[in-house]
C-alpha positions, 0 to 999 in steps of 0.5 A, a space after each residue: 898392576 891391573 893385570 896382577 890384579 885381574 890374576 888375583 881374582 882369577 885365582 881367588 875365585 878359582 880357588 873357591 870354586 874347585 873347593 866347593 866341587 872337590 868338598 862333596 867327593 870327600 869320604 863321608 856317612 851321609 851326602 846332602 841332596 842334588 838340591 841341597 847345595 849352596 846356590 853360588 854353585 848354580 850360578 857358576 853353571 854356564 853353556 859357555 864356561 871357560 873362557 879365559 885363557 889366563 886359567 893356565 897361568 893358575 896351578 889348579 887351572 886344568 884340575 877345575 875344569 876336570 872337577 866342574 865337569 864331573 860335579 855337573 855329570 854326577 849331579 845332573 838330573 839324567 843318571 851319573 855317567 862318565 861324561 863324553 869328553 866331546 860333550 865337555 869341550 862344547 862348554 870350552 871357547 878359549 882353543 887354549 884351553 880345550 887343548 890342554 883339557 883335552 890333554 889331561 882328561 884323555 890322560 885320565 880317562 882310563 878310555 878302553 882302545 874301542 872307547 878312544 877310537 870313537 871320540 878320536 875323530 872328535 877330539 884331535 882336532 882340537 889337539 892342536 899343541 906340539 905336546 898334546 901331539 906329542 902326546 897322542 903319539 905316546 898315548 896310542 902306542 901305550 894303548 895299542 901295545 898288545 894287539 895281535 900279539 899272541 895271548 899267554 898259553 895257560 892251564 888251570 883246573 875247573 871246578 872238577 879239577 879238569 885241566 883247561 888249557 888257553 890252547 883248547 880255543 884256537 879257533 874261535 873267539 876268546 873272552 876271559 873275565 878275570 875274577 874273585 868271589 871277594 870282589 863286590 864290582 866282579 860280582 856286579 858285572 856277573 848278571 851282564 856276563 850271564 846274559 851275554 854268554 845266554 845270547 851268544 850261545 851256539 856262536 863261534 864265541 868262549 866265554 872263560 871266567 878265571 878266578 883270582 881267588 887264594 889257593 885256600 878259597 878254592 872250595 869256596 870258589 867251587 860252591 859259588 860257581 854252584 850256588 850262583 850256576 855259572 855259565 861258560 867255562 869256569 876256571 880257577 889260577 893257581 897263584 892269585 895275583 901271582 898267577 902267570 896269567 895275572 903278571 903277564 896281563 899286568 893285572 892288579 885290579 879286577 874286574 878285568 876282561 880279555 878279549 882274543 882272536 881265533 888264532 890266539 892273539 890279543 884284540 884288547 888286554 883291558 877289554 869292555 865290561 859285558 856291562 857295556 853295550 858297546 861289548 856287543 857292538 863289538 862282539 857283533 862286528 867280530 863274529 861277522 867277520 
């Protein structure tokens, strides 16, 4: 009975507490403040936050700690950032726990392969279940499935109508920005691929922005590349989302970025945003060869 009832409170106070962080992501006009929050929240704020094992006998177990960790990373005095996983498991003592966390954030993180590989090393080590090992086995191969594989030879026009083929790059390294004029986090990331494209100038680099607008917007595509000067290549595919570039990619959200060899062949599918530094870290390492 006592430990039925220790259950119970448990869940009851888990209950409350993911509602409360879940209640301020809800769609709304206005949000309140940082500050303007109920000061219960405050005191569920601990360096070592989850210690009891017995919040995996709780259907909403895992998803709490998700949720606390995103609350505090989103509503922390520094900027939003996507939390370090690796930070996260510092608030976790039970291994228990900090297993199965690790399990789900990774599984959901959406992690590029360059992103995965630095937090791997501090990480697996506490993926000590025979699912959570299970599971790095399937997840890395899902992630790692395209590499070296030859990219997809396609043709599509410029603003001048001039056919460009993939095929025209062989050689040097390839990074395509899959696109739309409508797209509002596309054109966010257009000032980073400006300056990128201005730093590597002259180095064995193609930078290619292909367009996923409709057919029918071609000219407005034309007159934005224009108005905006777009640097590097710019090209446009001929069936939108239904372009062969697009299925072959499994593409259906953009932005997008792709990144690939000399030879042609895939380095990653779901490449880094030129938004991130990381992308030259990368970029660095690659053109020193």
């Amino acid at each position: 009975m006592l430990a039925f009832d220790k259950l119970l409170k448990l869940a009851v106070a888990t209950d409350v507490e993911e509602l409360t962080y879940t209640f301020f992501r809800m769609p709304r006009s206005a949000f309140p403040d940082k500050n303007d929050r109920p000061a219960v929240i405050k005191t569920w704020e601990t360096d070592k936050k989850f210690t009891d094992p017995d919040l995996l006998k709780l259907q909403n177990g895992v998803s709490l700690m998700s949720n606390y960790f995103f609350y505090v990373s989103m509503n922390s005095a520094t900027p939003a950032k996507r939390l370090d996983i690796a930070e996260a498991i510092t608030h976790i003592t039970d291994p228990a726990l900090k297993d199965v966390y690790l399990r789900d954030a990774v599984a959901t993180s959406r992690m590029k392969i360059e992103e995965y590989e630095k937090v791997a090393p501090s990480i697996k080590p506490y993926m000590i279940s025979v699912a959570s090992k299970t599971f790095l086995v399937e997840y890395e191969k899902v992630l790692h499935k395209n590499v070296g594989q030859k990219g997809l030879e396609f043709t599509y026009n410029d603003i001048n109508d001039k056919p460009v083929s993939f095929s025209d790059f062989k050689g040097k390294f390839v990074y395509i920005d899959l696109w739309a004029t409508w797209c509002g986090p596309c054109k966010a990331e257009i000032p980073h691929m400006k300056k990128i494209e201005e730093d590597y100038h002259g180095k064995n680099i193609v930078f290619v922005s292909l367009s996923l607008d409709k057919p029918k917007d071609a000219q407005k595509w034309k007159d934005f590349v224009t108005k905006e000067q777009l640097k590097g290549i710019q090209l446009m595919a001929d069936k939108d989302f239904s372009s062969d570039v697009a299925k072959n990619y499994d593409v259906n959200a953009i932005p997008r970025f792709l990144l690939f060899d000399t030879k042609g062949n895939i380095i990653n599918a779901d490449a880094l945003r030129p938004s991130n530094p990381e992308l030259r870290v990368q970029l660095d390492k690659l053109l020193k060869g």
